[in-house]
VOPAGU-2260 file (C-alpha; in pm, 1 decimal, decimal comma):
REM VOPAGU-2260
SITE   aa  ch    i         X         Y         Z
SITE  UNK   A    0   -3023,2   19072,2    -623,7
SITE  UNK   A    1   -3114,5   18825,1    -936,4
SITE  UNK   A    2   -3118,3   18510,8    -845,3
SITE  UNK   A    3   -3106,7   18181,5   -1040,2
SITE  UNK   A    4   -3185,7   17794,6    -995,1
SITE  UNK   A    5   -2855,4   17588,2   -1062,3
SITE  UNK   A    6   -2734,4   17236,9   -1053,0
SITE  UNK   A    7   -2404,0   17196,4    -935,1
SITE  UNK   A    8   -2167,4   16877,9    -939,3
SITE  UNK   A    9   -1862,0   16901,0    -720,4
SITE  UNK   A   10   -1607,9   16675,9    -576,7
SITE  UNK   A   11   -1425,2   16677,8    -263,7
SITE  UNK   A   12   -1138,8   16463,7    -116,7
SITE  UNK   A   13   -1271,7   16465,4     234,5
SITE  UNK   A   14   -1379,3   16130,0     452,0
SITE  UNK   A   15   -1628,8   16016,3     587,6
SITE  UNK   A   16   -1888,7   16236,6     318,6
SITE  UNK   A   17   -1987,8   16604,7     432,1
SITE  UNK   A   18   -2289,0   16778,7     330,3
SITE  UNK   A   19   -2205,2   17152,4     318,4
SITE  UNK   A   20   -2382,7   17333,4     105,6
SITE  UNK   A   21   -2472,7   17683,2     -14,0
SITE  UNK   A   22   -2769,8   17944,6     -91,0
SITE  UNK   A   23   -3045,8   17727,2     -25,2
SITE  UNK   A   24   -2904,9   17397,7    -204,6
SITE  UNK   A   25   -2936,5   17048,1    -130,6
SITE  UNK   A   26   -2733,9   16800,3    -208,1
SITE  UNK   A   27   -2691,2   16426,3    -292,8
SITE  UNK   A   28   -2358,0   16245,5    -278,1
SITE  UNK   A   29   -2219,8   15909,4    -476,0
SITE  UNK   A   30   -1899,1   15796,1    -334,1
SITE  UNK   A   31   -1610,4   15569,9    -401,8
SITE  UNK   A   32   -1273,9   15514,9    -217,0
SITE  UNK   A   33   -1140,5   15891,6     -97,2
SITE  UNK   A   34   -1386,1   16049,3    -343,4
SITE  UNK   A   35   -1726,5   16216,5    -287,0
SITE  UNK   A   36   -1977,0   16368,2    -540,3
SITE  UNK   A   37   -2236,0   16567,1    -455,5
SITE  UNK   A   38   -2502,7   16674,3    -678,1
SITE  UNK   A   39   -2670,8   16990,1    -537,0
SITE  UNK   A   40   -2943,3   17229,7    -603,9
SITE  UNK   A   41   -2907,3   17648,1    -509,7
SITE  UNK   A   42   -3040,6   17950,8    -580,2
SITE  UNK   A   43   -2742,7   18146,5    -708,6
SITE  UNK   A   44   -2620,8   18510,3    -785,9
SITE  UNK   A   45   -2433,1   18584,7   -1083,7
SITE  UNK   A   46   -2100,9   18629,9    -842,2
SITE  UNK   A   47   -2165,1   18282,7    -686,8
SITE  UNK   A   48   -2187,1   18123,9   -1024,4
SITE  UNK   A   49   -1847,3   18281,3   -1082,2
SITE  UNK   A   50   -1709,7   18211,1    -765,6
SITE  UNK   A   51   -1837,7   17800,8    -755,3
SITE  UNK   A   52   -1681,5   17763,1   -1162,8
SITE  UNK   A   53   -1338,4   17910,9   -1036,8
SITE  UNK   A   54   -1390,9   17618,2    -757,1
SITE  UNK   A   55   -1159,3   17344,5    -857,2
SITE  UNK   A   56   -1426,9   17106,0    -683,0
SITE  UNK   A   57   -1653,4   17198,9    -911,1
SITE  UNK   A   58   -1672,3   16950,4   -1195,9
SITE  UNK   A   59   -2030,9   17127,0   -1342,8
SITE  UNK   A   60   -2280,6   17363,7   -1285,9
SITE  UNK   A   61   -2545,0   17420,1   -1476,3
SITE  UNK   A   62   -2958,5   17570,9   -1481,2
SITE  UNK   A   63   -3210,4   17335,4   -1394,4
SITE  UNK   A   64   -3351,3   17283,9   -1725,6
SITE  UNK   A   65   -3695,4   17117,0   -1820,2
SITE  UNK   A   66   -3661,3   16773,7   -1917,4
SITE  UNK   A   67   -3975,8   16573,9   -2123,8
SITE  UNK   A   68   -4000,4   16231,1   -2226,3
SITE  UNK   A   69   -3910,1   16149,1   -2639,8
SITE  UNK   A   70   -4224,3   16116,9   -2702,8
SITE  UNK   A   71   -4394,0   15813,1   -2949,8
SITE  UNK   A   72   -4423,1   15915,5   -3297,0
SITE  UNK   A   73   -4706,2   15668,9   -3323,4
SITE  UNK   A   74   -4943,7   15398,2   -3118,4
SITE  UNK   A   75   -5143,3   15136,5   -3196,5
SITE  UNK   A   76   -5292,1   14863,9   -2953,8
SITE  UNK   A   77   -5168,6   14500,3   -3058,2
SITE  UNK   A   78   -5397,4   14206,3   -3085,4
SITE  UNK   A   79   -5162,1   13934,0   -2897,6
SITE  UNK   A   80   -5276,9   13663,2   -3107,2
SITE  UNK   A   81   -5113,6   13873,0   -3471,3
SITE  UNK   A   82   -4793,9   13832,3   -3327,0
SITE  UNK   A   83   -4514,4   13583,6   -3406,0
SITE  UNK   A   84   -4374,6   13403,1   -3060,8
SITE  UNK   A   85   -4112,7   13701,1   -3076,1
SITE  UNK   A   86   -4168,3   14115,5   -3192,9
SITE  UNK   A   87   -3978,8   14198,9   -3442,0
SITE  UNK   A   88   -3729,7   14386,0   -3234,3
SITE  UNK   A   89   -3586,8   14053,2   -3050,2
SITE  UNK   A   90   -3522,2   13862,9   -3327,3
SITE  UNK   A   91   -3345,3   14157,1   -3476,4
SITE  UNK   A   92   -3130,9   14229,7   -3191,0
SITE  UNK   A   93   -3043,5   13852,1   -3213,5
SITE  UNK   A   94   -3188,9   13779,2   -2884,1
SITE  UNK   A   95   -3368,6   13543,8   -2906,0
SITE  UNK   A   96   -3073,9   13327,4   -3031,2
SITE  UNK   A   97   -2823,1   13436,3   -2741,0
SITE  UNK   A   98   -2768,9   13201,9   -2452,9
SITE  UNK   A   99   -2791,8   13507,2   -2209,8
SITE  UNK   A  100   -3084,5   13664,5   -2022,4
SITE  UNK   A  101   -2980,9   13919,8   -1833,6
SITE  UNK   A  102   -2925,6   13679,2   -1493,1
SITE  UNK   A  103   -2729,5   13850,9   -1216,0
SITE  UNK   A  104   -2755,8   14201,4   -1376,5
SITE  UNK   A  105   -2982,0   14488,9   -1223,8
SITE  UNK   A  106   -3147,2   14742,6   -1452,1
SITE  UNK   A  107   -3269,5   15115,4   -1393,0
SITE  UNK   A  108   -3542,4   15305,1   -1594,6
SITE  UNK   A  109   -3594,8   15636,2   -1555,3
SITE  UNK   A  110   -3863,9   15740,9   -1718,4
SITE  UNK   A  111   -4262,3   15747,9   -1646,7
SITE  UNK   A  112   -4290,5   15493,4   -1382,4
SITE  UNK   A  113   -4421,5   15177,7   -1432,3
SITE  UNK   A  114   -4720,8   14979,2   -1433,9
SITE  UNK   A  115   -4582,0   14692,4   -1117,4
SITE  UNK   A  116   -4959,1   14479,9   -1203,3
SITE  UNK   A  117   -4854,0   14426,7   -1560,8
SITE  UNK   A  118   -4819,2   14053,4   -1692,0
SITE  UNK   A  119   -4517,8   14133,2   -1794,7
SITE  UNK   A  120   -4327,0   14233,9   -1443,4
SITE  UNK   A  121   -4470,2   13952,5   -1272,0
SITE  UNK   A  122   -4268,7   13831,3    -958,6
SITE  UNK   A  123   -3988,6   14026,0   -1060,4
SITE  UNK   A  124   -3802,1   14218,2    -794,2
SITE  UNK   A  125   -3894,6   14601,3    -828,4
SITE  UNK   A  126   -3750,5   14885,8    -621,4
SITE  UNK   A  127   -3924,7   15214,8    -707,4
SITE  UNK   A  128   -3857,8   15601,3    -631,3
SITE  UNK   A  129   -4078,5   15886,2    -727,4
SITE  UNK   A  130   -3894,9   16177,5    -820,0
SITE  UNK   A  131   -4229,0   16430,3    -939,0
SITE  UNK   A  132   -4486,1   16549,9    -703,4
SITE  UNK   A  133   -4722,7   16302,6    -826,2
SITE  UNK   A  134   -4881,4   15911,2    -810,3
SITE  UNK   A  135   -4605,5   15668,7    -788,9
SITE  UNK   A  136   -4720,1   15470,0   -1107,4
SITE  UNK   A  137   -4713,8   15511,5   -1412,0
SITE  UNK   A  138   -4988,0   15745,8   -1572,1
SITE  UNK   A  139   -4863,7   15771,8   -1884,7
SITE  UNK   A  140   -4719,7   15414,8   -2034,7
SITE  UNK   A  141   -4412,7   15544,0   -2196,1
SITE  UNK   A  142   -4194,4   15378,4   -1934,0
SITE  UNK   A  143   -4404,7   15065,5   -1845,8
SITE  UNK   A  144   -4373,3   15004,2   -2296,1
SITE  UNK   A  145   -4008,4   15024,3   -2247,0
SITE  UNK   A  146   -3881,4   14847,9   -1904,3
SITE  UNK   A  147   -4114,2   14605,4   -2071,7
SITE  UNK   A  148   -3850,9   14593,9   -2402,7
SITE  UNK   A  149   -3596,7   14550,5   -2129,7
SITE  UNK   A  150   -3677,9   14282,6   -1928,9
SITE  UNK   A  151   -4030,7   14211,2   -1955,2
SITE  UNK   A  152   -4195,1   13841,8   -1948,4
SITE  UNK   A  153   -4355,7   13687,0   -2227,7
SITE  UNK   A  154   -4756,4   13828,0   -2266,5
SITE  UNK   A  155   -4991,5   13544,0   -2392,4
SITE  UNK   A  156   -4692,1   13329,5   -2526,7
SITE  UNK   A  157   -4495,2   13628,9   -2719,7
SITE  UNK   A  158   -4156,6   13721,0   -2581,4
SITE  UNK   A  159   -4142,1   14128,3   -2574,6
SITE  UNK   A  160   -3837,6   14119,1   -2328,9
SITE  UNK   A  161   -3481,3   14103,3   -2409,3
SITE  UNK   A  162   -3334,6   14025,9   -2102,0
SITE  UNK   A  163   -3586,7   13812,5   -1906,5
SITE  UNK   A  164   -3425,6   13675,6   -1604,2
SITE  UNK   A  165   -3275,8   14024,1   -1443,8
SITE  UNK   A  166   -3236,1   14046,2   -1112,1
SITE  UNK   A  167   -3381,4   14356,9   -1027,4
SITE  UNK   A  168   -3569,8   14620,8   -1181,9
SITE  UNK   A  169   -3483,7   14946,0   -1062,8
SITE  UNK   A  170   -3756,6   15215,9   -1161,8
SITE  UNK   A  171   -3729,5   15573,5   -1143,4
SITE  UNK   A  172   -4005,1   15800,6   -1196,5
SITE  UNK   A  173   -3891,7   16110,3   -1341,0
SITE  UNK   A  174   -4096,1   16260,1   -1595,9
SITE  UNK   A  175   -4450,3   16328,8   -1450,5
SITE  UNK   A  176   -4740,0   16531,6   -1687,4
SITE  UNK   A  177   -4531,5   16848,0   -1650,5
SITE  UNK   A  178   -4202,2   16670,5   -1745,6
SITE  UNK   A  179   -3917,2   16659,7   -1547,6
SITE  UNK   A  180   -3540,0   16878,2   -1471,1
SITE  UNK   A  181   -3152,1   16859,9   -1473,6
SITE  UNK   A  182   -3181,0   16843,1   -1063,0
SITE  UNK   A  183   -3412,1   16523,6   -1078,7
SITE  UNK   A  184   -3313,8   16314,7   -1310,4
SITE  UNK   A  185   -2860,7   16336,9   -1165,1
SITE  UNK   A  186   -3046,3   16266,9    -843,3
SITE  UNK   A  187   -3197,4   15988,2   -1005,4
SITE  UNK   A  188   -2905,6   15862,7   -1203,9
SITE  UNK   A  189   -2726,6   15856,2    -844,0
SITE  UNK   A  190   -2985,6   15692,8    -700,5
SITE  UNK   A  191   -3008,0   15440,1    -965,9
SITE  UNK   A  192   -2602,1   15367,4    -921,0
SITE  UNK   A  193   -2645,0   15361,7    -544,4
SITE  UNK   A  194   -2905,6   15093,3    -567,2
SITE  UNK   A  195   -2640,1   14837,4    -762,6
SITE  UNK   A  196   -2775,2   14950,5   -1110,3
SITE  UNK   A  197   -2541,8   14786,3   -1415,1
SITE  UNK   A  198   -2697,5   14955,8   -1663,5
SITE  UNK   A  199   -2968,3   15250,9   -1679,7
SITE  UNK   A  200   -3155,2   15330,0   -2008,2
SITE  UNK   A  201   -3254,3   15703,8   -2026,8
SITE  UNK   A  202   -3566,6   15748,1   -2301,8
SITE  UNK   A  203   -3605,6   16152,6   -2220,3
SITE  UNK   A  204   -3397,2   16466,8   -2326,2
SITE  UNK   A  205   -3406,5   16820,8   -2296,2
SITE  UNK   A  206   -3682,9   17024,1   -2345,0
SITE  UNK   A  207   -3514,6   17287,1   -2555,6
SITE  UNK   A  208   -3801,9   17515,7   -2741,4
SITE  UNK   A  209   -3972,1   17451,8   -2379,9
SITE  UNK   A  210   -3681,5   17631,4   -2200,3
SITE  UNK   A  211   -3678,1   17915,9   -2467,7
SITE  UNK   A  212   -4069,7   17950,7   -2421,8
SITE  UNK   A  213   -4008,4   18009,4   -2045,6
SITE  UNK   A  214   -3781,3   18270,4   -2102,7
SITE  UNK   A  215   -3934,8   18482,0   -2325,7
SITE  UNK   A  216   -4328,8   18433,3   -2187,5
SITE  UNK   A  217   -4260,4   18417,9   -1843,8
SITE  UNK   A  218   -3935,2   18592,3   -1847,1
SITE  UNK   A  219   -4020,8   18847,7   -2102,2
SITE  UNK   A  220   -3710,8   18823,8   -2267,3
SITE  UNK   A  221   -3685,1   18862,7   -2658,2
SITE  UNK   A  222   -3644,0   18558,6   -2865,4
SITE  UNK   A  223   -3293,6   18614,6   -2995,1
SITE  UNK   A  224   -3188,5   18696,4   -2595,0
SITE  UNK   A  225   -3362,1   18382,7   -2493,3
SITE  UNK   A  226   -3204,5   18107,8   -2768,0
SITE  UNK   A  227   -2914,7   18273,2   -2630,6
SITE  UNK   A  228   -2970,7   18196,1   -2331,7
SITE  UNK   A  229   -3072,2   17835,8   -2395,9
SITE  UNK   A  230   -2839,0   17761,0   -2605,1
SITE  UNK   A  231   -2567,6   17847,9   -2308,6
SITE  UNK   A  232   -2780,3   17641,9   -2051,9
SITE  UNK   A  233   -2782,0   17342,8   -2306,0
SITE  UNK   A  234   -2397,3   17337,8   -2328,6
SITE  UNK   A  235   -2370,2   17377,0   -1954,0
SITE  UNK   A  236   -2605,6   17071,8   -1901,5
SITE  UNK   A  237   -2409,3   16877,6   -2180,2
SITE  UNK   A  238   -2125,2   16886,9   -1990,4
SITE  UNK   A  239   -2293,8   16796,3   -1645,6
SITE  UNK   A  240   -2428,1   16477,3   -1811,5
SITE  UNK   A  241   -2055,3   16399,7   -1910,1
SITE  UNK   A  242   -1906,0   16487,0   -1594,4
SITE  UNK   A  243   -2124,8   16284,2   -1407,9
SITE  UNK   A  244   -2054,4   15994,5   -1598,6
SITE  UNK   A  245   -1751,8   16035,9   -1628,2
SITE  UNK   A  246   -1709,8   16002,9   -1230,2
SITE  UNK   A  247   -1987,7   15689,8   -1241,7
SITE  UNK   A  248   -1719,8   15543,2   -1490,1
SITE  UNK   A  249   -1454,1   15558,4   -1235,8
SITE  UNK   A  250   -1696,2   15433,6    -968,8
SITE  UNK   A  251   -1686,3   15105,1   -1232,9
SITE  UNK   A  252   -1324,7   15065,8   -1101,5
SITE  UNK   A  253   -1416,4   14946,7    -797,7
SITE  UNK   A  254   -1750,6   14734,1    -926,0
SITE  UNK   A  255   -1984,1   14973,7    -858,2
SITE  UNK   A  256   -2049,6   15149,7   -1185,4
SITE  UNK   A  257   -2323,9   15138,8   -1472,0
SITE  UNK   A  258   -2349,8   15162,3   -1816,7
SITE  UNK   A  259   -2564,6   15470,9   -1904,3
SITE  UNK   A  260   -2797,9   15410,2   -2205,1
SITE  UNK   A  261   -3062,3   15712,4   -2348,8
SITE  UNK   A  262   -3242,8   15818,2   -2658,3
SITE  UNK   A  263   -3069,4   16002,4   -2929,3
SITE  UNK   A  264   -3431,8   16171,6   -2968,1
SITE  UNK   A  265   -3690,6   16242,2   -3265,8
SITE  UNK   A  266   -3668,6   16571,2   -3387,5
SITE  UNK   A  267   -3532,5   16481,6   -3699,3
SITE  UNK   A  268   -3710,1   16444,4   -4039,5
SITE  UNK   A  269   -3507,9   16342,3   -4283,5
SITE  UNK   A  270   -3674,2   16463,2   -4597,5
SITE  UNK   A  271   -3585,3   16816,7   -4470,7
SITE  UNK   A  272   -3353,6   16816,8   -4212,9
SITE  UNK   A  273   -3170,3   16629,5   -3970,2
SITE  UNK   A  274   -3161,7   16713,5   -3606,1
SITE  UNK   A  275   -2805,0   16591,0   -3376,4
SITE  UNK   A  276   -2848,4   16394,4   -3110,8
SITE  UNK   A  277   -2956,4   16608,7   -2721,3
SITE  UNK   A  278   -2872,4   16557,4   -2427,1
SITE  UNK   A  279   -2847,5   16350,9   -2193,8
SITE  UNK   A  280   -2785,2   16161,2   -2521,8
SITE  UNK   A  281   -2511,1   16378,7   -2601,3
SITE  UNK   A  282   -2324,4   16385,2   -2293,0
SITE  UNK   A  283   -1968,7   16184,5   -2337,8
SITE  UNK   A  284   -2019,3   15827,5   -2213,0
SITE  UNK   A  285   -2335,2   15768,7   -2260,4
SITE  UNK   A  286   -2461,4   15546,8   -2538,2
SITE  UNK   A  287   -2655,4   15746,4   -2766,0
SITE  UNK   A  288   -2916,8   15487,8   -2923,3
SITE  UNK   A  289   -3060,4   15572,9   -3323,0
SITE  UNK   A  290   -3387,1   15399,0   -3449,4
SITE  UNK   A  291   -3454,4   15143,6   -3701,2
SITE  UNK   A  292   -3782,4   15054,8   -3885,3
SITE  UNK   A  293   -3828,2   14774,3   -4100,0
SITE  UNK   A  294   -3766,7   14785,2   -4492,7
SITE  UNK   A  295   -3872,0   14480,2   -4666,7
SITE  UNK   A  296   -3619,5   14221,5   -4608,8
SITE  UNK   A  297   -3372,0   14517,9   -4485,1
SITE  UNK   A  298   -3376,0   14761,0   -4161,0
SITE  UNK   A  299   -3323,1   15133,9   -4263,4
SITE  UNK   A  300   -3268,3   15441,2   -4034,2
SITE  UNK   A  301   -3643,6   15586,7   -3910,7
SITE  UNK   A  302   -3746,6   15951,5   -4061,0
SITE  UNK   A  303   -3758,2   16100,2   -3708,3
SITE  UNK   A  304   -3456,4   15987,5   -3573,9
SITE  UNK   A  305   -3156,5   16232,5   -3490,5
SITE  UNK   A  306   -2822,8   16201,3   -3589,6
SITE  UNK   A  307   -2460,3   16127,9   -3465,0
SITE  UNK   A  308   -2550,5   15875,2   -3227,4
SITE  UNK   A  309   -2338,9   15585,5   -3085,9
SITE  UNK   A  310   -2549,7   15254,2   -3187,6
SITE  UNK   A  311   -2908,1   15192,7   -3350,6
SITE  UNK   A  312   -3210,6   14948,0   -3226,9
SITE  UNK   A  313   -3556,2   14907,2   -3312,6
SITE  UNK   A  314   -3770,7   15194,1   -3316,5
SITE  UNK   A  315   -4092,1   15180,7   -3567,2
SITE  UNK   A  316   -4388,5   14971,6   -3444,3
SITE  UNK   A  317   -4257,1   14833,4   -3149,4
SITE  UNK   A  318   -4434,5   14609,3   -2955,8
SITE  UNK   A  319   -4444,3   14567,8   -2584,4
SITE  UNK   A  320   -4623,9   14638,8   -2262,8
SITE  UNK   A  321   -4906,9   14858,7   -2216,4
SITE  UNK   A  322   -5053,8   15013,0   -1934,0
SITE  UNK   A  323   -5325,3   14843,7   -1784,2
SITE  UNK   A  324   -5230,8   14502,8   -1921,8
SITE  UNK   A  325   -5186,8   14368,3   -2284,6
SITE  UNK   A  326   -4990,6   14500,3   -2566,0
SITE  UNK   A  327   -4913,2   14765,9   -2747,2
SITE  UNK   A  328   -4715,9   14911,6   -3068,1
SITE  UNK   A  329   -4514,6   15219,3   -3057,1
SITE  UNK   A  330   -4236,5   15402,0   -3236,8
SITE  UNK   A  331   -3942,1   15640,5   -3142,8
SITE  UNK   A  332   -3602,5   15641,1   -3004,3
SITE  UNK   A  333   -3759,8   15584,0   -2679,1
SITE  UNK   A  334   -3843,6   15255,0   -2838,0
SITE  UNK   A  335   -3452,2   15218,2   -2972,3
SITE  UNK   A  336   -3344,7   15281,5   -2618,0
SITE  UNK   A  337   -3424,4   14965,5   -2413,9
SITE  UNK   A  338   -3361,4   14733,3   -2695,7
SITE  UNK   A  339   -2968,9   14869,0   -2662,4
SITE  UNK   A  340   -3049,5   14861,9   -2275,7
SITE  UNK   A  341   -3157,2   14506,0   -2251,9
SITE  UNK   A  342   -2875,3   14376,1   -2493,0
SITE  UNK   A  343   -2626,7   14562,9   -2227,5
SITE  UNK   A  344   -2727,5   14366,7   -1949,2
SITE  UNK   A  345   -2709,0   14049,2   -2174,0
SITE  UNK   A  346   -2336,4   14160,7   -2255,1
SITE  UNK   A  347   -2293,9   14286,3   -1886,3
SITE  UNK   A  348   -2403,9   13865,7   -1767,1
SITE  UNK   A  349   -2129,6   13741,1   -1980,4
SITE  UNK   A  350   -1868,5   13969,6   -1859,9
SITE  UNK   A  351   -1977,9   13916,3   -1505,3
SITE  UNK   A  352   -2002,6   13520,7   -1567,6
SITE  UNK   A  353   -1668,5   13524,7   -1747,1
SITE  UNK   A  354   -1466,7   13732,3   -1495,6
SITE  UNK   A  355   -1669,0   13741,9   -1220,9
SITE  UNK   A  356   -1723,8   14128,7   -1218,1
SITE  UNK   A  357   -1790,3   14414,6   -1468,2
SITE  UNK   A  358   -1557,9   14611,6   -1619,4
SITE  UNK   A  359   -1776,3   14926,7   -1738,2
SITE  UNK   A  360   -1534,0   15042,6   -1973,1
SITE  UNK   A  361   -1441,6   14737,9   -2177,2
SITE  UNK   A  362   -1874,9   14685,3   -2157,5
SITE  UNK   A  363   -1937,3   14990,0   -2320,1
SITE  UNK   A  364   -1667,4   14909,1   -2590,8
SITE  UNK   A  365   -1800,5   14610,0   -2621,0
SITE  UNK   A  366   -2182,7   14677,0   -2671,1
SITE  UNK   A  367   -2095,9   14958,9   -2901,7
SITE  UNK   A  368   -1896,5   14713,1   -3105,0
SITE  UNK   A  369   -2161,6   14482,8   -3152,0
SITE  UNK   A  370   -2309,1   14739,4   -3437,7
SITE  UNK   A  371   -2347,2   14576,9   -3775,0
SITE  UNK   A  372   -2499,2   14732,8   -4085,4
SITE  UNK   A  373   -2526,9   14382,1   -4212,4
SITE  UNK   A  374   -2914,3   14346,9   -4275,2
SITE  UNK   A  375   -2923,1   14796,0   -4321,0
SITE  UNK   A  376   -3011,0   14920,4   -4614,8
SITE  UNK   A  377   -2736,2   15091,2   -4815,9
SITE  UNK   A  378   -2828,8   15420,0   -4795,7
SITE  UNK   A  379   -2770,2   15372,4   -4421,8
SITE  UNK   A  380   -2471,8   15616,0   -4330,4
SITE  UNK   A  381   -2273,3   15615,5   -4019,1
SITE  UNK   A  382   -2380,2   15951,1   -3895,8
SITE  UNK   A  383   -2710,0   15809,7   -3930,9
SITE  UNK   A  384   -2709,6   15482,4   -3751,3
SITE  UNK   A  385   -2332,8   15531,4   -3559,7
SITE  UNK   A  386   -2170,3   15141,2   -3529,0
SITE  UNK   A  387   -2528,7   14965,7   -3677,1
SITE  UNK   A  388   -2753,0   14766,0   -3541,2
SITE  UNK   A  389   -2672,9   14643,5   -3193,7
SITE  UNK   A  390   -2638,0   14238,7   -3140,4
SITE  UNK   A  391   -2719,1   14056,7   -2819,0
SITE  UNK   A  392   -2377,2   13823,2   -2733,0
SITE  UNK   A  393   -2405,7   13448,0   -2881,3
């Protein structure tokens, strides 16, 4: 009998946690008061499939689909010294003016890993995971160039980081050489939560034409059967993303939840065509984050970047981090991603300062509503750049 990988979210009312499973899953749990979450991996018929969505535990289920990070659209090394004392990116983002750095306030990347001997990340707490079958650091740079946007320390006098003074740096590696899947990077979202996470920035989506390449090269199925196909497994995985943050927002009830942050992605090209934001960009909840490039005097909305997100950033010659040591210049939504990130745990500080705790919620509200399209060009629409350009707190 046919069977297929799935990833299946359910909820149960039972204390303390139990870890029943099915087929040959696994499973993963995030809890909060009388509720329990488990994320978990099987090899499922097509009955089982139907049997599990009639379930009314079962919030999702959905294939284990192949995950890569957004890749840069460009990268150029940086000469530290042709730098002002700030990159472009943190003056526009205002944070360099704003009386908050991110104290108090831990921070998850999941993404490549990171580089933990960089300048930038020195003596700052780190607690790492590997989620790929391969070295624990970074062998890429993708993620150590954008936990560096987030937090990182000031390289040879120029400040790449927007919020500086975190107070931990939670770093999941979940996209190895061969990319990553739906089943690693939930387990990884829990994890993140688990580990006191207030905010987790997300600069990877679905590998869609990937998943359709699978199917008809390894599966043999034609191409119209295997969009098809994808197209259902997308949806399904749409949802999962939504459903599981829709149960970390409730978790923010009771202090213990986390803003979830990702790339809106760079398929686009806007001379042609525009592409809508994927997931886990797309899933309700999280903030979808647009990029920006610079235009003159003006900021307007980068060629590659997809539409329909939440919130735009820089994206076009960022600078920051690079493996190895020193700097370096890159450009994407990945690059978008952390400056949104960063400002979050800047807007998460005041909160916390203010009432003492974090109300997820009003946060995401709140750094949504920062958006201005003061400084945009005018061709700039809102389907383009959703709310503007975010702004750190003052």
């Amino acid at each position: 009998m046919k069977m297929e990988k799935f990833v299946v979210l359910r909820k149960s009312q039972s204390l303390p946690p139990t870890f029943a499973s099915f087929g040959s899953g696994r499973s993963t749990h995030l809890t909060h008061s009388d509720a329990i979450t488990n994320v978990e991996e099987a090899e499922l018929t097509t009955q089982e499939v139907g049997d599990l969505r009639r379930d009314p535990r079962t919030k999702a289920i959905a294939p284990d689909m192949p995950h890569q990070l957004i890749a840069p659209m460009s990268q150029d090394d940086v000469a530290s010294n042709t730098l002002s004392d700030n990159t472009w990116g943190i003056e526009a983002v205002a944070a360099d003016t704003s009386q908050y750095d991110g104290s108090g306030i831990n921070v998850a990347v999941l993404d490549t890993g990171i580089d933990p001997s960089h300048a930038a990340f020195n003596g700052m707490e780190i607690v790492r995971k590997n989620f790929t079958d391969e070295s624990d650091d970074d062998l890429h740079g993708h993620g150590t160039h954008c936990a560096g946007t987030i937090f990182g320390q000031d390289v040879n006098g120029k400040r790449i980081g927007v919020a500086r003074n975190i107070n931990k740096a939670i770093i999941g590696k979940v996209l190895g050489q061969s990319g990553g899947g739906t089943l690693s990077i939930t387990r990884a979202i829990m994890w993140a939560v688990d580990e006191g996470a207030n905010v987790v920035s997300m600069s990877l989506g679905i590998d869609f034409p990937g998943y359709v390449a699978f199917l008809t090269e390894q599966r043999g199925y034609p191409i119209e059967a295997a969009t098809s196909i994808a197209l259902q497994a997308y949806t399904a995985n749409v949802n999962l993303y939504s459903q599981l943050t829709d149960f970390i927002t409730a978790r923010g009830s009771f202090g213990e939840g986390a803003v979830l942050v990702a790339a809106a992605g760079n398929e686009s090209r806007r001379d042609d065509y525009e592409i809508a934001v994927a997931p886990p960009a797309a899933g309700m909840g999280i903030i979808s984050v647009g990029a920006l490039a610079e235009s003159g005097n003006k900021y307007s909305i980068a060629n590659f970047s997809n539409t329909q997100c939440d919130i735009s950033a820089p994206g076009v010659k960022v600078v920051s981090a690079r493996l190895g040591g020193g700097l370096t210049a890159m450009s994407g939504t990945s690059m978008a991603c952390p400056h949104v990130a960063g400002v979050a745990a800047l807007y998460a500080q005041r909160q916390k300062d203010n009432l003492n705790w974090i109300e997820h919620t009003a946060l995401i509200a709140k750094i949504i509503g920062s958006g201005t399209y003061q400084g945009l060009t005018d061709t700039i629409e809102e389907e383009d750049a959703g709310t503007g350009l975010v702004k750190a707190p003052q």
